[in-house]
Structures are given as C-alpha cells and as structure tokens.
N, C-alpha and C positions, 0 to 999 in steps of 0.2 A: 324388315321385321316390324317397323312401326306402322309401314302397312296391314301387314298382315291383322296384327292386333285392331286397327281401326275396323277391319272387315269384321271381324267377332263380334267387335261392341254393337257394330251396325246391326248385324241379323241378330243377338241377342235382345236387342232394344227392338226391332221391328218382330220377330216373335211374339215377346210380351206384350206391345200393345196388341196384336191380334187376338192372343189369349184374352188381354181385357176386355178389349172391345167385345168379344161374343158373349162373356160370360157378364158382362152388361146389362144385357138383355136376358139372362137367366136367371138372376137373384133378385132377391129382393134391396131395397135402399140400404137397411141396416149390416147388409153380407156387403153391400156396392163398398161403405166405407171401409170397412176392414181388410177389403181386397185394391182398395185404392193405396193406402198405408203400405201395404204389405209390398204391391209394387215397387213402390217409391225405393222403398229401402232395400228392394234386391238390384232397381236400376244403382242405388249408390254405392250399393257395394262394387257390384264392377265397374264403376266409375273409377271408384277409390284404389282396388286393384289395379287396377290398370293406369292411375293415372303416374304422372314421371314425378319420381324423387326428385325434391328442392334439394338444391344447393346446399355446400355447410362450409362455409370457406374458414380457416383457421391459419395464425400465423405460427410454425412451427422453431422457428428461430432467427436470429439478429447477431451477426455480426459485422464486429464497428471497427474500421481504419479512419485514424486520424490523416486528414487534409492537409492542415495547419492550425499555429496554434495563435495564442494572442497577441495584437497588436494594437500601435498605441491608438490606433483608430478604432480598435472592435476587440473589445476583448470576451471575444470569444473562442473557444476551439470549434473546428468545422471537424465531424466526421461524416464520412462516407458508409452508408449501412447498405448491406446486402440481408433483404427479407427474402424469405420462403414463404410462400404462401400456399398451403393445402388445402384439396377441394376434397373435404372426409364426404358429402352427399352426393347429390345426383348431378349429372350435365348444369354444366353453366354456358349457357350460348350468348355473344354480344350486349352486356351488360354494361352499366354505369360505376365501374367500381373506383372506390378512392382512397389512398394512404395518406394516415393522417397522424402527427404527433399530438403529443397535450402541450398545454400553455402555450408557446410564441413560439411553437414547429410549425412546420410548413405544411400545407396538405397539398398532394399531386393525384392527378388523375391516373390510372393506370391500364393502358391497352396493350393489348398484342393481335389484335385484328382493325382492319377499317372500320367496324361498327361498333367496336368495345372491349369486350373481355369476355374470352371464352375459356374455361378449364372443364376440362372432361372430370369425369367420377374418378377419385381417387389417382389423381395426379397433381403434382407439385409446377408451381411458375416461380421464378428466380429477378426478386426486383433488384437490380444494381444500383449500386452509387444515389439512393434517399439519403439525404442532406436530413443532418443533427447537428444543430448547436449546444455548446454545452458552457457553462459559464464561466469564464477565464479566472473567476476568485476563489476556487473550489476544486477538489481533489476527485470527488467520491458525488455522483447523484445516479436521479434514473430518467427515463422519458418510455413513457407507454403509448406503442406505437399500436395503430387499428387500422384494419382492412374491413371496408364499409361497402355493402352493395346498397346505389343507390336505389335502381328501379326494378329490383324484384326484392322475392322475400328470402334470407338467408333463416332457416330453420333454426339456429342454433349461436345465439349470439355472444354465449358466455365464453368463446375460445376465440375470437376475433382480434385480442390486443394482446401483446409481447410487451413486456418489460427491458430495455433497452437500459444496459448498465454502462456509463462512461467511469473513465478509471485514470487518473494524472499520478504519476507517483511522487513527483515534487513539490516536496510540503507548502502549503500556499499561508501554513502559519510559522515563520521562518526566523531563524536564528536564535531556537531555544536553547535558553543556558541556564544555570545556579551561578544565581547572582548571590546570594548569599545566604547564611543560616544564623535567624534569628536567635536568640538566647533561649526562647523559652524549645527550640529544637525546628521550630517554623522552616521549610525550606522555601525560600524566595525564588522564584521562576521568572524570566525574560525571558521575551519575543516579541518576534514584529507581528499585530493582526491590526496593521491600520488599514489596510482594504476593507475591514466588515464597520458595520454600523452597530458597536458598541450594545445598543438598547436591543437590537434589532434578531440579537444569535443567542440560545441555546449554549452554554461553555459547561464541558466536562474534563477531567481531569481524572486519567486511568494509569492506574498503579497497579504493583501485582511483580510475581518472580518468575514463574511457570508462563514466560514467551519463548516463541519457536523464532532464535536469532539468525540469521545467515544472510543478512548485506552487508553495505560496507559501515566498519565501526572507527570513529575518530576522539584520538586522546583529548581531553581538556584538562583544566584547571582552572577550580577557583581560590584562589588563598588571599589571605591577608598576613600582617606581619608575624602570628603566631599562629595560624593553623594552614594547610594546605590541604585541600577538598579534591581529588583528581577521581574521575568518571571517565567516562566514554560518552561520545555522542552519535545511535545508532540509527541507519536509516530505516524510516517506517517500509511497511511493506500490508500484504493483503493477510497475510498469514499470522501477521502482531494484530491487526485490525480484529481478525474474527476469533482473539488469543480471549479465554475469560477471563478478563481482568475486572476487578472490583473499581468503579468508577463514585465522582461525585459531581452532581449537578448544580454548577455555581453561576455565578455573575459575572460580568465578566472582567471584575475588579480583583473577585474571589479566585479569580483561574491564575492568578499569580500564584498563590498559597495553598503550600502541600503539607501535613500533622499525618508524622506515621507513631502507633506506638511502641514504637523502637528505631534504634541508629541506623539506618543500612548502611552507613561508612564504618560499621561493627562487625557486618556480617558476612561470610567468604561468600553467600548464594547474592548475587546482586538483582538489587530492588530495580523494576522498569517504569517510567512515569510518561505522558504523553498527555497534549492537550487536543481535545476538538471541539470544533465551532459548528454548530449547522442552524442553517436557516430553517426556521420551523413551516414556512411557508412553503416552498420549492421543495425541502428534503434532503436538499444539496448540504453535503457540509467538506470541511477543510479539517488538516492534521497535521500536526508538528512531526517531528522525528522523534525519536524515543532518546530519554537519558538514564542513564546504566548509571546506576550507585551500587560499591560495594567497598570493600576494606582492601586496602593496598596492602602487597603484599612486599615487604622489606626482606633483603639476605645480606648476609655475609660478607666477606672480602672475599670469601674463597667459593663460597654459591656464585659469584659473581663472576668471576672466573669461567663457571661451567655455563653459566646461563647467554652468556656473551659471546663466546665462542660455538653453543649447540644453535642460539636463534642465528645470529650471523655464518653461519654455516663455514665455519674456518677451520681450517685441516688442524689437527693437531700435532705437536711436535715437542716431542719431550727429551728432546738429545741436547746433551752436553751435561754439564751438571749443576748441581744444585744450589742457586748463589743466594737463597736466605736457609737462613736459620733455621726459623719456625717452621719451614716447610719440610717434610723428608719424603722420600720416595714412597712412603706407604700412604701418606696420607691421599685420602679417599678423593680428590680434587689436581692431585700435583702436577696431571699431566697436562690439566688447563691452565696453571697457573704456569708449568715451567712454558705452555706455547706462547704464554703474553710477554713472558722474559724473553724469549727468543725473538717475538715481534717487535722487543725493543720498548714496549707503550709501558712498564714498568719502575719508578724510583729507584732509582739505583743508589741513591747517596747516605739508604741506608740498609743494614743485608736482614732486617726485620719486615716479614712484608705483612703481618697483623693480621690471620685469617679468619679468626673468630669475632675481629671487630664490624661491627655493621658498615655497611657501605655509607658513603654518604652521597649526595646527589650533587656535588662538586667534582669530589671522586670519580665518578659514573663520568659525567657530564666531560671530563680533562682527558680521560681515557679513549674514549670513543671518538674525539676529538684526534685525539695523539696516531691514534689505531690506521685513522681513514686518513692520515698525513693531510690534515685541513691545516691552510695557511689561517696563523693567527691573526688576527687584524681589531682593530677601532675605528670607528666610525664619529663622523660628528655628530653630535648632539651627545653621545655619553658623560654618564653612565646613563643606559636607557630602561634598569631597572634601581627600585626603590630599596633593595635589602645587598645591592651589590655595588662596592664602594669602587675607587681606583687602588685601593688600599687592602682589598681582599685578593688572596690566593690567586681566584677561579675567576678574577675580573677580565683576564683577558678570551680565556676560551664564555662567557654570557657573552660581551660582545660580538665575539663571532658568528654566535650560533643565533644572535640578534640580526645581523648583516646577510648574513646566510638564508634567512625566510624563516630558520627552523622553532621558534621563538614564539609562531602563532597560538600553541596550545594553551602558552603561559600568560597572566597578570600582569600588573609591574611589580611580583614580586616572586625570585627565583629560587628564593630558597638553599640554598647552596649545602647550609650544616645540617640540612636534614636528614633523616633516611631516603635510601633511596629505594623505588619500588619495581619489579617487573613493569606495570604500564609504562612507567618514566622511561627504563633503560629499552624497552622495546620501539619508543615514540623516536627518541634520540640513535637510534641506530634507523630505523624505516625513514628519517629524514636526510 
C-alpha cells in the first residue's frame, strides 16, 4: 500500500512539473509567479495528504503493588507499577522512548524491538514492575509518571503523564488520644509526629459528625478522679479522608487543640476529630486515626440484664422461680434477669435485686467477671489503680481484669461507683 501511494505522489509530481515547465514558456513573468505559488501549494497539499500520522503516545493507566515496605536502612516503600501505554496517532517504528517519574524516580528506557520502540496506531504496550519509591513517613502522596519520545515528534503532549497514587493505611501520626479537657471546654489531643519537622508541615485538624464509619473501632478512656471521658478510637480509611468535614489550618503546636461550640460528650450523634500533616513541598502528607466523642449511654439493673445477655449472645432461661421480690413474671426484663439467676452471677444474700437502680461500673465490671468464671487473682505491685483501694468491694475483680490485659482502655483511674455505660459493658465482655 505504501508503495502504491508513493507511485501517485511520483506521477502526480512529475505531471505538474511538465504542466509547469510548458506553460513556462507561454506566459508571461507576472502569470510565471502566480502559477509557481499555485504549484507549490497543490504539490503540499498531497504531500500533506499523504504524509503518515505522527505518533500520540498516552499513559492510560497505573497500577501500583507494594514490594516492600520501610526499613531501618531505607525508609522507603518500593512499589512495583504496571503502565499502559497508548498509541491514540499514527505508527510508531523503533523509537527512543523513556519512563520517567517526578522528583528522585527513576527514569528507564523502554524497548520491545532491537532498535527501540515500536507501537502500531491505536494499540496499547503493557510496562511491568516500573519501580516507585514512596516515603516511609507518610500515608497518602502522588508521583506523575511520563512516557517521553525521545527522537521523533509526539503530536500531542498534554496526555503523556499519569498521576500515580500511593496509599499506606497505618497512621504514620500515631497514638492519638484526649489527654484532657481544659476548663474553659478546650479538648487537649496527644500523638506521636516526631518523624516530621515541626516547622517544616502544614497541621490540620477535621471535625465534623456526617463520617462513613466501617473499620475497626477501639474503646478508650480518659478520666480523672471526678469525671470519666470514654470515646472510641476509629481507624482512618479513604472514605473518612474524602468525608466533608470542616477542618482548621494550625501549627503544629496549635494541632494539639480542639474548641467545639458545644459538648460532644452531650450529644447521642457522636463528633469525629482527626489530625493531618503534609509537607507542602512533595504534597505528601500523614493522618491519625479518628476519635469518636459522644455521650455514654448509662441503664438500669434490669436493661443490664437484657443488654448482657442480647450482645453476649446467651440463651435465655427463665425456669424455676422467682427468687427476688422486686422482680415478677410480667415485668418487661424477667426473663433476663431470671437467665442470670440461673447462671448463678447473681447476689443471692439479698432477695432485692434493685431494677430501677442504675448500674454501676463495679457492678458491670464483678458480673461479667462472675459470668465467664475468671479466676480472681492480685498481682504485685497493687493496687494498680488510683480510685481503687484494697479496701473497696470490686478491688479484687480491677485487679484481675488489670492482670488479665483487659485494663488497656483505662487511666489509673477505674471508677468503680459510677454509671456504667454500653461502651464500658461491651469493652469488658469483647475482652
């Protein structure tokens, strides 16, 4: 075919100049220029036609497996990228072509022939395993990655680089917690970002209620001798990241401190808070986990009852009869209160079993203890909380639950006479 074409341009071109050449000698000078012009531009047109479509190479997509991750000698992650690379123009024959990242990537030559790089019109080549580094102190960046023809002309340059997303989902600003609440309502924030350079990061600070929650959620605590602060501590994800939440842009002094105007340990819809750092340089940046504030929710002796037995998933059993008082067969609860009589985990020494009083987190705490038949024990060094004597009730099951592991969520202060709350009694059975 590309013969053929050549024989046309041939006799087209040698035609026209004969045409010229006779009618040369029949005009005059000022007819010669207008029919020289005139040549010119029907010889370029079938030049133009007939000449071959440049090239239009375009990276159509980037996907990235992690290699490995950081060590103590390189802390970086290594992924392995697979590029697509499309040829949207004309033939591309034995070319100089080269992939290249931005900043401190790597650039590689790229052949699939002895002479270079060949991709036909409108076909796709498949680069494997291009090497990205990504920076072990950070969660979330990018690298724009370009396919560059060296020694001919690529028509169309504006499609030639890909935006290469890496993505680490453990938080690299680590161990946030509510260390405490100021007087005037100030909430105080801990965490570790000693890997960034202080001066050096961008610190924001997002809050907001309308997050899409679904990893995994861990109970805390923060208290002192008269108030107990309990949250959740939830793992960030890509889904909270792109949540809109109302953010403020601080220092990174100021990333400690969070002013809502209002309590979120007031409010059933719980408040979500999260801190991140990015380097305004690279674009790179890092994220804490999210922390869940909302109001604890306190019951009954006898919600406690249902609530213990429906999460712990315990058969009910309400045969024999009915050994308190205060309880009778209609009331709305009995058949969970009479399964925990049967279970035994029960006071028996008095036949008052108190169903309207609030639980307390001693109560909770001795029961669940009682229930899953945990050996009591103490440990050296007690007592290993500050509001729990040798002299208290529930001194013995704190210690166990101290010896146990189960103890992590708390302060050194356990709070024993307080309400007790669904997080609490969910935490103390999941352990």
């Amino acid at each position: 075919m590309k013969s053929k074409n050549k024989k046309i341009i041939s006799y087209l071109v040698s035609a026209s100049l004969v045409v010229f050449i006779g009618a040369s000698f029949m005009i005059q000078k000022s007819d010669y220029n207008i029919l020289t012009t005139s040549v010119l531009t029907m010889l370029k047109g079938i030049a133009d036609e007939y000449a071959p479509e440049p090239p239009d190479l375009e990276i159509t997509n980037i996907a990235l497996l992690k290699k490995s991750s950081p060590s103590e000698h390189l802390n970086y992650y290594k992924y392995g990228a697979t590029v697509i690379i499309h040829n949207k123009g004309g033939n591309l024959a034995n070319a100089r072509v080269v992939l290249r990242g931005d900043d401190n990537q790597k650039s590689v030559v790229v052949r699939n022939t002895d002479e270079g790089f060949s991709l036909k019109a409108g076909e796709s080549y498949i680069v494997h395993d291009y090497e990205l580094l990504f920076d072990g102190d950070y969660n979330i960046g990018t690298s724009e990655v370009t396919v560059d023809i060296i020694d001919k002309v690529d028509i169309d340059l504006t499609n030639n680089s890909y935006e290469a997303m890496f993505y680490e989902d453990a938080p690299e600003i680590t161990g946030i917690s509510l260390k405490e609440i100021l007087d005037d309502g100030t909430f105080v924030l801990d965490f570790d970002n000693s890997n960034f350079i202080s001066d050096r990061h961008i610190y924001e600070i997002y809050y907001g209620k309308d997050v899409p929650i679904s990893g995994e959620e861990r109970f805390v605590e923060s208290s002192s001798e008269e108030l107990v602060h309990q949250y959740f501590r939830v793992k960030n994800s890509l889904d909270i990241l792109d949540s809109q939440l109302d953010y403020n842009e601080v220092t990174e002094l100021d990333s400690h401190f969070i002013e809502f105007d209002y309590d979120p340990f007031a409010t059933e819809e719980a408040t979500y808070v999260y801190v991140k750092a990015t380097d305004p340089v690279s674009g790179y940046y890092a994220f804490s986990n999210v922390l869940a504030f909302a109001k604890g929710q306190s019951f009954t002796r006898s919600e406690f009852a249902q609530i213990f037995i429906d999460y712990g998933e315990i058969k009910t059993n309400d045969s024999g009869f009915s050994y308190f008082t205060d309880v009778s067969e209609e009331d709305e609860n009995y058949e969970y209160i009479q399964t925990l009589y049967n279970e035994g985990v029960l006071d028996t020494s008095r036949t008052n079993y108190r169903p309207l009083d609030v639980m307390t987190r001693g109560e909770d705490l001795a029961m669940i203890i009682d229930y899953y038949d945990v050996d009591l024990k103490i440990g050296k060094g007690a007592p290993h909380f500050e509001d729990v004597s040798e002299s208290h009730p529930y001194f013995s099951y704190a210690e166990t639950l101290y010896l146990t592991g189960g103890a992590s969520a708390f302060s050194e202060y356990m709070s024993l006479d307080k309400p007790a709350t669904k997080s609490y009694l969910r935490y103390l059975i999941n352990e």
